[in-house]
N, C-alpha and C positions, 0 to 999 in steps of 0.2 A: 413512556415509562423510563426511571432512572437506570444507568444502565447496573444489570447486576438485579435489579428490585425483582418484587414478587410478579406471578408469572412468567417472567422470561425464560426461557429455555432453549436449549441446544437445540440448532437448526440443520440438518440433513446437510451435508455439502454435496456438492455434484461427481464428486469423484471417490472412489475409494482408496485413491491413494492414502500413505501413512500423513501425519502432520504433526508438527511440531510447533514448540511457543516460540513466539518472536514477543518482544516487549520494546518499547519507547517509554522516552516520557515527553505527554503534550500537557499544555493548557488544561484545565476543564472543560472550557468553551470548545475547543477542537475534539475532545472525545466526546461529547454532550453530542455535537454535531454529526461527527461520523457511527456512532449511535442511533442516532436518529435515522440519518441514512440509510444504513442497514437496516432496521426496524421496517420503515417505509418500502425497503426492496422484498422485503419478508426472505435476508438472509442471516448468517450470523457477522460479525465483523469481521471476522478472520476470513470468507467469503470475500464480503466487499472489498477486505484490504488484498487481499488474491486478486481478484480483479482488475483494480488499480495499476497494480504493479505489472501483471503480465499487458498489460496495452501502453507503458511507458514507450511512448519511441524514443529510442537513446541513435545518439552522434556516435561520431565515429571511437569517442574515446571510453566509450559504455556509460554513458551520462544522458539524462532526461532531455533532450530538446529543452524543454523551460524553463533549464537550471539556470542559465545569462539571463534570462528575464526576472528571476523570481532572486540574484547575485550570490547563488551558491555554488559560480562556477571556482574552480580551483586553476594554480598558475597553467596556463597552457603546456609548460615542457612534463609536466606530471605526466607517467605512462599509464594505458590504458588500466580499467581496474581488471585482475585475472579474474578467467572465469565469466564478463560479462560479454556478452556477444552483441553488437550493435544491430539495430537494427535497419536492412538497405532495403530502402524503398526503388 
């Protein structure tokens, strides 16, 4: 179903914490997608997109592991981002 269409509706999150909007702007085809996704998990996006992010493993410099493979690393001497805590395996 498109995203937004007829029956879709707010899906229960797992927590009661408070929440807030976060906004991007992607593709069509990338929200079409992660739509889907969500849909298929029977959660909402804002779930899924939760998800995502809390299982990022970041480097030392609070940046995703992926980011050199996927060339959205930034110059090396750049300081950590504040506020992001890396993750030590």
């Amino acid at each position: 179903m498109p995203y937004g269409g007829p029956g879709r509706s707010r899906r229960r999150r797992g927590s009661p914490e408070p929440t807030v909007p976060m906004q991007g702007k992607v593709p069509p085809h990338t929200r079409e997608r992660a739509n889907a996704i969500a849909d298929a998990l029977g959660v909402s996006l804002g779930l899924y997109l939760e998800a995502l992010i809390d299982r990022d493993q970041l480097d030392e410099h609070g940046r995703p592991v992926w980011a050199a493979e996927a060339g959205l690393l930034r110059n090396e001497a750049d300081p950590p981002l504040p506020g992001v805590e890396p993750l030590v395996a």
